[in-house]
C-alpha positions, -999 to +999 in steps of 0.1 A: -259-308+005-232-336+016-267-361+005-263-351-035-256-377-060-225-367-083-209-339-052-177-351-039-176-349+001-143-331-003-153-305-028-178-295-006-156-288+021-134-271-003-153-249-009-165-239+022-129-242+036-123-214+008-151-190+019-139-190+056-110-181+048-117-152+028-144-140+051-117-146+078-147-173+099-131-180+128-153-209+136-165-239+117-184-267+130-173-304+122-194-337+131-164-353+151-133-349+156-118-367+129-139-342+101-122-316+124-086-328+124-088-335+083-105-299+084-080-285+103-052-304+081-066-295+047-069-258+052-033-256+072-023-275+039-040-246+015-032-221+032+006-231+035+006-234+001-007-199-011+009-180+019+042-178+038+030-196+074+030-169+098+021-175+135-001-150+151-011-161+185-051-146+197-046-113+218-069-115+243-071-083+270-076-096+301-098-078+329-084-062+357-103-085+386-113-063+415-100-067+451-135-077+461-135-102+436-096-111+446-113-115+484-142-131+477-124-156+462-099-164+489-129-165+516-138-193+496-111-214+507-112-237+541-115-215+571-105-183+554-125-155+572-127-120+555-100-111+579-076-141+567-081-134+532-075-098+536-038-102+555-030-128+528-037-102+495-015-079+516+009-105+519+010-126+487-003-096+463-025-118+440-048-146+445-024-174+424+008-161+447-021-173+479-023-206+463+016-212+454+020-201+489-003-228+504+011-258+484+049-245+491+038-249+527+054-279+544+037-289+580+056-312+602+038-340+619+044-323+657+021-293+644-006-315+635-010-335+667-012-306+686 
């Protein structure tokens, strides 16, 4: 279609721009990244212009992650046995608190030539 004699480039988009939006599309594929940011700008720019702008950030539910999964996760780590990983749920709650926990650690030099 963008390979017709006499069809502007933009009018094409326009129009297509125009039908996502009514059918509320939430994707639309671009050729590079500069088609997407002049995409992106040119609706923003239509839209602004017809409607009052009104932010509504994606609600996404997140999964509860199982304790297995929690643990399996932690075993992963460098010499974390299924043991270690269990005392340090119990301890830090959550696998992120584990991590924040490790790089908070500071080790002084005399524990490390021992």
């Amino acid at each position: 279609m963008f390979e017709r004699k006499g069809v502007y480039e933009a009018s094409i988009y326009g129009a297509i721009l125009y039908a996502i939006y009514k059918m509320k599309i939430a994707l639309f594929p671009t050729r590079d990244a500069r088609e997407t940011a002049e995409t992106i700008w040119s609706f923003a720019k239509f839209v602004q212009n017809t409607e009052p702008f009104e932010y509504e950030p994606i609600k996404v539910e997140q999964e509860k992650i199982s304790v297995d999964s929690q643990l399996f996760f932690l075993e992963g780590l460098f010499q974390v046995s299924k043991k270690k990983a269990k005392i340090m749920l119990d301890h830090f709650n959550t696998p992120y608190n584990v991590l924040q926990g490790i790089l908070e650690t500071e080790i002084d030099e005399i524990s490390l030539q021992s």
